[in-house]
GUDREN-814364 format. One record per atom (N, C-alpha, C): x, y, z; residue in three letters. Coordinates in steps of 0.05 Angstrom, whole numbers, padded with zeros to 5 digits, always signed. Example, Ala and Ser with C-alpha at 12.3 -4.5 7.8 and 13.67 -1.06 7.14 Angstrom:
% residues 2
+00264-00114+00156ALA
+00246-00090+00156ALA
+00264-00066+00156ALA
+00257-00045+00142SER
+00273-00021+00143SER
+00258+00001+00157SER
% end
This chain:
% residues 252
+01960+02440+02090UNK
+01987+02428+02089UNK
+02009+02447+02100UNK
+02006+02477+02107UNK
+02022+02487+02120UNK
+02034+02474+02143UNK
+02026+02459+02155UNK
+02051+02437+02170UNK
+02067+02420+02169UNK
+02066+02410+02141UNK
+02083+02394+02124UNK
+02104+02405+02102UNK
+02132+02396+02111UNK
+02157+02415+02097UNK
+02162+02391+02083UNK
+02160+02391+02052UNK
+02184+02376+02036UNK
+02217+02378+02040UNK
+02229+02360+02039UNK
+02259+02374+02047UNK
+02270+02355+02015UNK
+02276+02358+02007UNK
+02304+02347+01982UNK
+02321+02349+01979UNK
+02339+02327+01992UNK
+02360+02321+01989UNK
+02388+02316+01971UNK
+02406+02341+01970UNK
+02421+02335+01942UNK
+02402+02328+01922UNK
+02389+02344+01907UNK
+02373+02332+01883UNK
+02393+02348+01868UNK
+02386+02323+01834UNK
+02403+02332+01819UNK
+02404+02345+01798UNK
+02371+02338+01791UNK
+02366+02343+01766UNK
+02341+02376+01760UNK
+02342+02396+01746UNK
+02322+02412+01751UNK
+02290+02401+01745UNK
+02291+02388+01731UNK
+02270+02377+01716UNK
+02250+02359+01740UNK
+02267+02350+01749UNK
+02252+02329+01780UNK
+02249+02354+01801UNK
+02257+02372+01803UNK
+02254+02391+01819UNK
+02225+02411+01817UNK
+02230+02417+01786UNK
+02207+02427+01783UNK
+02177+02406+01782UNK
+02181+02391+01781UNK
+02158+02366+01782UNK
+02149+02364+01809UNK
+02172+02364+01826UNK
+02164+02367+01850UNK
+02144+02385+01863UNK
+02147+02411+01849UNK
+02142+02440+01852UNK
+02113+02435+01848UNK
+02114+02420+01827UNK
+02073+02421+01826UNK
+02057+02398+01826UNK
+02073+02377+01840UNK
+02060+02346+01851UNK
+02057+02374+01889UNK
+02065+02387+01891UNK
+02065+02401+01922UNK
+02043+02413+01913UNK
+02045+02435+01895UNK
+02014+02454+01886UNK
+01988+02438+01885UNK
+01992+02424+01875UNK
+01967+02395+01869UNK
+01957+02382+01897UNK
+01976+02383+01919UNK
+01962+02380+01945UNK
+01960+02403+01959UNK
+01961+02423+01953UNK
+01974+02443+01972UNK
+01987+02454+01984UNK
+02013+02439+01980UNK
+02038+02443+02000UNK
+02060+02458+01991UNK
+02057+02485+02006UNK
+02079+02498+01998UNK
+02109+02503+02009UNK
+02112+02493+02031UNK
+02138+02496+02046UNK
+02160+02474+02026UNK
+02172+02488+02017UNK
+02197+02465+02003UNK
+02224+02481+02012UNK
+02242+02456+02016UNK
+02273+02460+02030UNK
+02287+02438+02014UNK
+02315+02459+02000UNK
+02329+02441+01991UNK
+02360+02438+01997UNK
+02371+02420+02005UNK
+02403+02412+02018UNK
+02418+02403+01992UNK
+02432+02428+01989UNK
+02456+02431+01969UNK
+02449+02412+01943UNK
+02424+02442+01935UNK
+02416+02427+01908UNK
+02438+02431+01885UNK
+02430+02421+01855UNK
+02444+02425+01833UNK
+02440+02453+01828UNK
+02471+02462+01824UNK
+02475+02490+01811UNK
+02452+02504+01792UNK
+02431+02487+01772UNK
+02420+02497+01757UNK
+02394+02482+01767UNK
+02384+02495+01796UNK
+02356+02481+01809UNK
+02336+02493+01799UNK
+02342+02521+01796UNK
+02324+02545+01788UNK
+02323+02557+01761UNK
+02326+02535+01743UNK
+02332+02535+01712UNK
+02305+02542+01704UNK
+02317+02547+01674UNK
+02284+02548+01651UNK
+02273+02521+01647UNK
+02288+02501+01659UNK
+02275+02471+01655UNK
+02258+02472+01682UNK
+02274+02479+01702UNK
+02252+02476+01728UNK
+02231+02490+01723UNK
+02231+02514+01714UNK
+02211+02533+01710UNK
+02185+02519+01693UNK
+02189+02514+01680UNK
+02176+02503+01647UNK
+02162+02478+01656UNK
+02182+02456+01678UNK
+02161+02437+01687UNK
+02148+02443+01717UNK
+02154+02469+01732UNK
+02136+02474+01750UNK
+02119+02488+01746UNK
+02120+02495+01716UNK
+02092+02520+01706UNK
+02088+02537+01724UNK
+02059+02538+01737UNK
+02041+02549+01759UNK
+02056+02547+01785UNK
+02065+02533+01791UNK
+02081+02531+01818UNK
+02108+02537+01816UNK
+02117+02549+01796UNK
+02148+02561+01806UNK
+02157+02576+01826UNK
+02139+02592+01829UNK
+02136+02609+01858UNK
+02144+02596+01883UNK
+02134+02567+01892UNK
+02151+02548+01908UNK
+02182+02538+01913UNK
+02185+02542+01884UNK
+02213+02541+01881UNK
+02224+02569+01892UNK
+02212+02585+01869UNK
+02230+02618+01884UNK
+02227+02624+01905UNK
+02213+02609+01922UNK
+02209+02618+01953UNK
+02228+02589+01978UNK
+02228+02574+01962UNK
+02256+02551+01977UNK
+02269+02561+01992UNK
+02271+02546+02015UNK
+02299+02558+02034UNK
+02324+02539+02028UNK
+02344+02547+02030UNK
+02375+02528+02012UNK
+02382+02521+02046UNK
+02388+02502+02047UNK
+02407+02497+02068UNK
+02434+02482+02062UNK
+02453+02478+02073UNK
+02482+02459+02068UNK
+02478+02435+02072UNK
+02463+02427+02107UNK
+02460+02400+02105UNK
+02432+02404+02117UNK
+02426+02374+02116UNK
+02398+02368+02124UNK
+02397+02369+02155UNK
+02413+02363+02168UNK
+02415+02374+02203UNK
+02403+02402+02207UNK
+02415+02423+02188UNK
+02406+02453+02183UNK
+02372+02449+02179UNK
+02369+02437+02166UNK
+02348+02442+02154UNK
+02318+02431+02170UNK
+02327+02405+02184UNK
+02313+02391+02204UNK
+02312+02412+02234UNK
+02323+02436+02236UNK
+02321+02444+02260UNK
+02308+02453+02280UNK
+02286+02459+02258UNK
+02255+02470+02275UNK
+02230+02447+02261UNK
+02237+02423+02253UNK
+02217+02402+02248UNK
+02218+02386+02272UNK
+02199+02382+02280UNK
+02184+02367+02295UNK
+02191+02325+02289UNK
+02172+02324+02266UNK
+02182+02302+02264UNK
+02187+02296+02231UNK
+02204+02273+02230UNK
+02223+02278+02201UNK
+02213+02253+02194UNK
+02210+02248+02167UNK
+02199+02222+02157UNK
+02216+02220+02132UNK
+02238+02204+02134UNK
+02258+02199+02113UNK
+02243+02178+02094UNK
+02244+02181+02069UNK
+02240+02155+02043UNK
+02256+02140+02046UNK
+02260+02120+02040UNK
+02284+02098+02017UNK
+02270+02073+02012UNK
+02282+02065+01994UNK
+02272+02040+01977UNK
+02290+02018+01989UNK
+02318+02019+02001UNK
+02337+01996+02016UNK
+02331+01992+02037UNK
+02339+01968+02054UNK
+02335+01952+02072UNK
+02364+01943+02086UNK
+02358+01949+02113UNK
+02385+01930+02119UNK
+02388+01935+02150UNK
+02407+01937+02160UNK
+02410+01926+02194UNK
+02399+01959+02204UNK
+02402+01984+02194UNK
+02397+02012+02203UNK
+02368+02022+02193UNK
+02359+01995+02178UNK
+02332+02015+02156UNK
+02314+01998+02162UNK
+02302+01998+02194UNK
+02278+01976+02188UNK
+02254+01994+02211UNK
+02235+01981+02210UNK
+02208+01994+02222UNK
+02202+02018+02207UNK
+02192+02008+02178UNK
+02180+02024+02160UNK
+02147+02033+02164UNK
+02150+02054+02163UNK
+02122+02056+02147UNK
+02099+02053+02122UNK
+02081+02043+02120UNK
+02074+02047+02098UNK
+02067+02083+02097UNK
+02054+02098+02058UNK
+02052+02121+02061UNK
+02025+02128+02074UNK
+02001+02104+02070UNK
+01979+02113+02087UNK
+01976+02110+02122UNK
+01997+02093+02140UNK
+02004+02103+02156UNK
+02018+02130+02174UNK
+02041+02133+02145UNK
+02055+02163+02148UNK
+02036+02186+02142UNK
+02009+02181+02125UNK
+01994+02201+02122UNK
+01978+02211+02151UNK
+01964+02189+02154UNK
+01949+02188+02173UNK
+01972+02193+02202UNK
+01981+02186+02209UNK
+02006+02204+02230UNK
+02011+02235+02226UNK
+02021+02234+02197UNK
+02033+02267+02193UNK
+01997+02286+02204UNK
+01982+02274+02201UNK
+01959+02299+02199UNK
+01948+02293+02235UNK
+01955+02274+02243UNK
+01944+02265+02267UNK
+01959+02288+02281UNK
+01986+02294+02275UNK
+02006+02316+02297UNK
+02001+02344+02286UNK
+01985+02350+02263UNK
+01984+02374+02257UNK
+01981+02394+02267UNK
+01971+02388+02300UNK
+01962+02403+02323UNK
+01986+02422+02330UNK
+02004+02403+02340UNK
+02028+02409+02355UNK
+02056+02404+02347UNK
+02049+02391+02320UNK
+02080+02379+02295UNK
+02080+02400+02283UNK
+02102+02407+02272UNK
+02117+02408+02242UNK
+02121+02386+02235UNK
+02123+02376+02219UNK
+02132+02345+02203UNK
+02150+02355+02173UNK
+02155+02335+02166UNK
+02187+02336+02141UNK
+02182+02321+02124UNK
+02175+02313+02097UNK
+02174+02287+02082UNK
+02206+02290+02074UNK
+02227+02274+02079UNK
+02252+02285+02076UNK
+02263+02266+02054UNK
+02260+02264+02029UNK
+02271+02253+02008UNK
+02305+02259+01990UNK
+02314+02226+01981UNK
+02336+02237+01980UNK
+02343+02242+01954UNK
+02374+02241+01936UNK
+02380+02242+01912UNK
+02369+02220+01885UNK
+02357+02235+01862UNK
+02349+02212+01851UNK
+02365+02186+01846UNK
+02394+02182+01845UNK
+02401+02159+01844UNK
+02414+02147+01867UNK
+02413+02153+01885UNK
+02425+02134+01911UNK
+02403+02140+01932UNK
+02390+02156+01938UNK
+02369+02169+01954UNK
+02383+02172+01984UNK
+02372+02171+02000UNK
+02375+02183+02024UNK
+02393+02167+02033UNK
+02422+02170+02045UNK
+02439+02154+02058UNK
+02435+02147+02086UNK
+02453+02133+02105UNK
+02444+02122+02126UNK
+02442+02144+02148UNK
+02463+02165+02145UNK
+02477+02185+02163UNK
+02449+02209+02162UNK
+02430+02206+02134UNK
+02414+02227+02135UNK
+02385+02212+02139UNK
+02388+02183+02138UNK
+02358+02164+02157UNK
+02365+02170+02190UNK
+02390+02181+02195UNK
+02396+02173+02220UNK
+02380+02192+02239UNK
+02376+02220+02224UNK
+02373+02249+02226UNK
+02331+02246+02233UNK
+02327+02229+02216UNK
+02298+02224+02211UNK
+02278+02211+02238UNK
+02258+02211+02255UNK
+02243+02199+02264UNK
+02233+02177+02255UNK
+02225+02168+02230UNK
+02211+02156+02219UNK
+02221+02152+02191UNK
+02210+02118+02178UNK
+02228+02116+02156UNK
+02192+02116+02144UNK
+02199+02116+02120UNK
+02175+02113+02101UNK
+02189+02095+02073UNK
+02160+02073+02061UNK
+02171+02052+02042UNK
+02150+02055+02022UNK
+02150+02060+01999UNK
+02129+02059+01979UNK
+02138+02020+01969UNK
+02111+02002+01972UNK
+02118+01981+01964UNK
+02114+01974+01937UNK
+02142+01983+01924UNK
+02133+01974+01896UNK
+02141+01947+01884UNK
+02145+01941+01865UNK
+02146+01921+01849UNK
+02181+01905+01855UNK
+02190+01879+01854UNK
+02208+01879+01863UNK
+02227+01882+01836UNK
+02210+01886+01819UNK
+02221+01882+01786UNK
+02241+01907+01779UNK
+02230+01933+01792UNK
+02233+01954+01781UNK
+02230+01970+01801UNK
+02243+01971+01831UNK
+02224+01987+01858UNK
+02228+02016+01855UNK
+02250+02026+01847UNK
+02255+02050+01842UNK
+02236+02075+01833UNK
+02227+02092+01847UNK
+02205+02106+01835UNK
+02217+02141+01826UNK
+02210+02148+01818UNK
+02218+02174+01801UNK
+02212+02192+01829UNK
+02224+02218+01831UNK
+02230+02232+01860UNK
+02199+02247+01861UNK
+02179+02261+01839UNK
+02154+02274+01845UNK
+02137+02254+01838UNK
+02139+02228+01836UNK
+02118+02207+01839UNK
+02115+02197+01859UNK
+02141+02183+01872UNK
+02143+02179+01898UNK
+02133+02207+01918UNK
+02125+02226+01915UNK
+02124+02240+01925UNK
+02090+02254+01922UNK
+02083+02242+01898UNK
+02055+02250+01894UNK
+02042+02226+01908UNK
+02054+02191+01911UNK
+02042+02179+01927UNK
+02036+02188+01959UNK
+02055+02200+01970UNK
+02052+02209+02000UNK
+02044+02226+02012UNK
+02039+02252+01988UNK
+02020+02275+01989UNK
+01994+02270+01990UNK
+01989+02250+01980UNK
+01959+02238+01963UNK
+01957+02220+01996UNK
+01958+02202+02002UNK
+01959+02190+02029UNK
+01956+02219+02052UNK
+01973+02228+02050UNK
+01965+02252+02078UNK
+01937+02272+02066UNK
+01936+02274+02056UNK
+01909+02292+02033UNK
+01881+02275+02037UNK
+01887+02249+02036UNK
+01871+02229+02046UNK
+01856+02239+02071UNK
+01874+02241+02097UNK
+01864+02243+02119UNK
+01865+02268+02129UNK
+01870+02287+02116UNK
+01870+02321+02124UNK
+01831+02324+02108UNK
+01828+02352+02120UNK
+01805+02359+02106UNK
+01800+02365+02087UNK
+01815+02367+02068UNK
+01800+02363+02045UNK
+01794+02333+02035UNK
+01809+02320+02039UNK
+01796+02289+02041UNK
+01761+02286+02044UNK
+01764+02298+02070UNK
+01739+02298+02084UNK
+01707+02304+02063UNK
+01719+02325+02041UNK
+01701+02329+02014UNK
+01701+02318+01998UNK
+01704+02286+01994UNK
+01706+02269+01981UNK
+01692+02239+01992UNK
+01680+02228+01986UNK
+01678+02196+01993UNK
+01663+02186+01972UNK
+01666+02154+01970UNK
+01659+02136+01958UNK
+01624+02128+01962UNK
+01606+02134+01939UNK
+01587+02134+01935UNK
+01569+02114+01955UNK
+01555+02113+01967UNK
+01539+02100+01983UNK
+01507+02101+01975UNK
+01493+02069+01979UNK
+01464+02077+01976UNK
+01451+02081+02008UNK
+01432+02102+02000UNK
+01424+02123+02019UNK
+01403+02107+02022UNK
+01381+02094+02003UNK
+01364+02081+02011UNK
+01364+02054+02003UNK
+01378+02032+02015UNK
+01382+02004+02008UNK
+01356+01998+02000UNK
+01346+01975+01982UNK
+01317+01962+01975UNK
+01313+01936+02000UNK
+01295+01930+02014UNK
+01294+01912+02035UNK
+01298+01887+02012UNK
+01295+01870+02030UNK
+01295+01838+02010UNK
+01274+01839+01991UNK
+01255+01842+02016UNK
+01223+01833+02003UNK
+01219+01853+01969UNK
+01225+01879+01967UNK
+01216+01889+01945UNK
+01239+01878+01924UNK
+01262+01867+01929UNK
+01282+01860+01915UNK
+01267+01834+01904UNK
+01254+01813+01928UNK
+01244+01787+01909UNK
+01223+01797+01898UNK
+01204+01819+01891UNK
+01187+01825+01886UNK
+01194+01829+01855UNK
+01216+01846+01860UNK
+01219+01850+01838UNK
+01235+01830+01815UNK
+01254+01813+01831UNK
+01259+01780+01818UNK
+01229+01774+01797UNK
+01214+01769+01815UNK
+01191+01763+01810UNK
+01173+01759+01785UNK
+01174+01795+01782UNK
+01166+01806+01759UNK
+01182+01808+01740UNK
+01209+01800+01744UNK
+01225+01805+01715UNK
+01230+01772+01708UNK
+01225+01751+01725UNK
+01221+01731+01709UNK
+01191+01722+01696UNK
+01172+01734+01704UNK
+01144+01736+01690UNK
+01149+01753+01663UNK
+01158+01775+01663UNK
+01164+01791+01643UNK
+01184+01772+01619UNK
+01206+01773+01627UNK
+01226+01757+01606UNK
+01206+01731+01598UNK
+01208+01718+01615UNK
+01180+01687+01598UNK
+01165+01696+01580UNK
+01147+01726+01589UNK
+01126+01738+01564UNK
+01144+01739+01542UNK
+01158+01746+01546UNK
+01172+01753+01519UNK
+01194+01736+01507UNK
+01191+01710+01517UNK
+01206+01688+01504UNK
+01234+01698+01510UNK
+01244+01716+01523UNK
+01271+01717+01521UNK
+01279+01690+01538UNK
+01273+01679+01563UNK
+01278+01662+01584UNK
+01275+01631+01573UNK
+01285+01619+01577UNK
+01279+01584+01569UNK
+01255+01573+01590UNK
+01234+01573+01581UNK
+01216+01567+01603UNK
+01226+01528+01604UNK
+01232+01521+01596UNK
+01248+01498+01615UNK
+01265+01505+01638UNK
+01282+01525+01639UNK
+01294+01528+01661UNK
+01307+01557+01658UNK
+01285+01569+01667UNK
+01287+01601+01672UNK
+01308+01615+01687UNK
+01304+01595+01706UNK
+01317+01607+01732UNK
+01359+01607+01721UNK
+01365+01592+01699UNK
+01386+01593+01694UNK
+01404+01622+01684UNK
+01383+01632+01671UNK
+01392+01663+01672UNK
+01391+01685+01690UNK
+01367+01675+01700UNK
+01356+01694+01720UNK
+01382+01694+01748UNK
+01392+01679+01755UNK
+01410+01682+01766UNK
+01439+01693+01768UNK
+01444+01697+01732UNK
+01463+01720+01730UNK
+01455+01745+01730UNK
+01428+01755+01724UNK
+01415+01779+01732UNK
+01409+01776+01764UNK
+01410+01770+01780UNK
+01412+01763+01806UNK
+01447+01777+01814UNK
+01465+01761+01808UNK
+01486+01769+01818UNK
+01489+01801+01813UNK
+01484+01815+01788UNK
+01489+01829+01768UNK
+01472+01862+01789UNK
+01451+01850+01798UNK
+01440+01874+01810UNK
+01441+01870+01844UNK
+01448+01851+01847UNK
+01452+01840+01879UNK
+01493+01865+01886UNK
+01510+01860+01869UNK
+01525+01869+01861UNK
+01525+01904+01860UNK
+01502+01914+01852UNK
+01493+01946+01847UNK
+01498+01959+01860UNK
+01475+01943+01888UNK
+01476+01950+01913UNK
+01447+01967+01906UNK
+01433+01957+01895UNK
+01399+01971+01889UNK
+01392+01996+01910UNK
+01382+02014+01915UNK
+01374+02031+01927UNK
+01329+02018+01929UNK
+01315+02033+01932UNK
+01283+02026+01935UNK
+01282+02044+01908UNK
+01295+02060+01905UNK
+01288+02080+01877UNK
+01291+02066+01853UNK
+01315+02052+01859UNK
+01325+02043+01836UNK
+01306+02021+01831UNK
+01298+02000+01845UNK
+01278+01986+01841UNK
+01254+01989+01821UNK
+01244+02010+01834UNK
+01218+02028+01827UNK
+01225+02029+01790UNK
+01251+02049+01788UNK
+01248+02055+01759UNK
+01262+02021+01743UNK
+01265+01999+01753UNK
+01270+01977+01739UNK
+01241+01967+01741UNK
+01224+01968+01757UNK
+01194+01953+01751UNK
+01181+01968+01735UNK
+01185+01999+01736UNK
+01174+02017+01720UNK
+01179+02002+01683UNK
+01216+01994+01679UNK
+01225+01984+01659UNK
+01201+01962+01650UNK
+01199+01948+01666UNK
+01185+01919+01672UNK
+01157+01923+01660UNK
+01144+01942+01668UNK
+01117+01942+01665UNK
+01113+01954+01640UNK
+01133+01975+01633UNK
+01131+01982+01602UNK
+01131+01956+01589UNK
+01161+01945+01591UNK
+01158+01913+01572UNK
+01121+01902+01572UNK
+01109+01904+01599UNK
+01094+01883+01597UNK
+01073+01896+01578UNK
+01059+01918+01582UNK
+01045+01934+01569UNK
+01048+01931+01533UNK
+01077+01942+01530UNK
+01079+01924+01501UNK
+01075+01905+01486UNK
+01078+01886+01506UNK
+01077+01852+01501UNK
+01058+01851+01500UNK
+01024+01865+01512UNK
+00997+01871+01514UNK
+00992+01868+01495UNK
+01001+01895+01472UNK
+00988+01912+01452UNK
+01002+01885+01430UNK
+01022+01885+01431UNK
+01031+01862+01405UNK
+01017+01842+01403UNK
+01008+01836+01427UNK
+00990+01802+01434UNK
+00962+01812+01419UNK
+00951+01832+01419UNK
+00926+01841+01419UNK
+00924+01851+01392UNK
+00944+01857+01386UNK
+00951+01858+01347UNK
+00954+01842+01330UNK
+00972+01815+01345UNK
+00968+01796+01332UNK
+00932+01775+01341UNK
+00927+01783+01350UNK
+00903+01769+01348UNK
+00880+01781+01341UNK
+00876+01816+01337UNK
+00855+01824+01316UNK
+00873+01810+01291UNK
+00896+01808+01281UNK
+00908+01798+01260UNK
+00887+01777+01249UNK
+00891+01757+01269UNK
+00878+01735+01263UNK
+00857+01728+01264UNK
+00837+01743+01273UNK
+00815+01744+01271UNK
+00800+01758+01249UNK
+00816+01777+01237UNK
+00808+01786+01204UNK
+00806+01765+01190UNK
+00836+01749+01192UNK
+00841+01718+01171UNK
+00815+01701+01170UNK
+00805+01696+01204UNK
+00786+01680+01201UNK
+00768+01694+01195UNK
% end
């Protein structure tokens, strides 16, 4: 994330400042710039909620205005939550992610956020390349300044490398059909042995166990150790059958 500068705009409060400080640590991002923050930015409150990352803070560059501060950024990606004749062709933040890391080559880039209660004005979207829109709720859209800000870190983090050490679990060895009905098969022979199934109409359960492992996404392994399940059952169902009938053969 060394190519990515937070900039904060008139912020007011130390407490959102220091939050900021370590929603940045949490992705990696250490460049922070702030335009004529609150007198007490660098408080024992900022401190206390940037813990580990206060060092970000003590290393901030101050500027007067955000023109100053935009001077050697490349490209600027202003927030706001309003709409109107100067604020349109938004981005979403997984677009703005996937952009900010696409230029990392030859960009600097800016996430340039504004004051927590009015946020970024028109004169400082004007300054910006790019607008950015977190779509929230129309109930309540307003988002807190290091939440909105942990959403767009988290989006560019997405498509930078460390992203890249992360993905969503995949099966490595899908089960073909055939061992999948195979194994249908055997688990409605099995359940019948053991009266769990309505042998009037078996197939009525068996079809929520159908969706249930169709759903899994079975691997051939996984198969293996559910017939493995299977054959234990049946083996049992053996020895009980075979118990109850020396049983009854003592009787007689």
């Amino acid at each position: 994330m060394d190519h990515l500068t937070i900039i904060l705009v008139r912020p007011q409060g130390p407490i959102n400042i220091g939050a900021v400080c370590r929603v940045m640590m949490n992705f990696g991002c250490t460049r922070l710039r702030l335009v004529s923050p609150c007198s007490a930015y660098k408080s024992l409150e900022a401190k206390k909620m940037a813990l580990s990352a206060f060092h970000i803070l003590e290393r901030a560059q101050i500027f007067d205005t955000l023109e100053q501060a935009l001077v050697d950024i490349h490209s600027a990606y202003g927030t706001t939550r309003r709409f109107g004749k100067y604020r349109k062709g938004f981005l979403t933040p997984a677009t703005a992610g996937a952009q900010i890391q696409a230029q990392r080559q030859e960009h600097h880039s800016a996430l340039v956020m504004g004051p927590e209660d009015t946020g970024l004005e028109t004169k400082d979207l004007d300054l910006c390349r790019y607008f950015i829109t977190i779509p929230t709720h129309d109930s309540y859209p307003s988002m807190n300044l290091s939440h909105s800000l942990a959403v767009l870190l988290y989006e560019a983090s997405l498509k930078s490398g460390a992203g890249k050490n992360f993905h969503d679990p995949e099966v490595k060895d899908p089960a073909p059909g055939a061992e999948l009905e195979s194994m249908f098969a055997h688990m409605r022979k099995t359940l019948l042995d053991i009266d769990y199934l309505d042998p009037q109409n078996p197939d009525h359960l068996l079809h929520t166990y159908r969706r249930i492992f169709s759903n899994a996404g079975l691997s051939s392994r996984d198969v293996r150790i559910i017939r493995g399940l299977l054959s234990r059952i049946d083996w049992t169902e053996s020895q009980r059958r075979l118990k109850q009938a020396a049983i009854h053969e003592e009787k007689d």
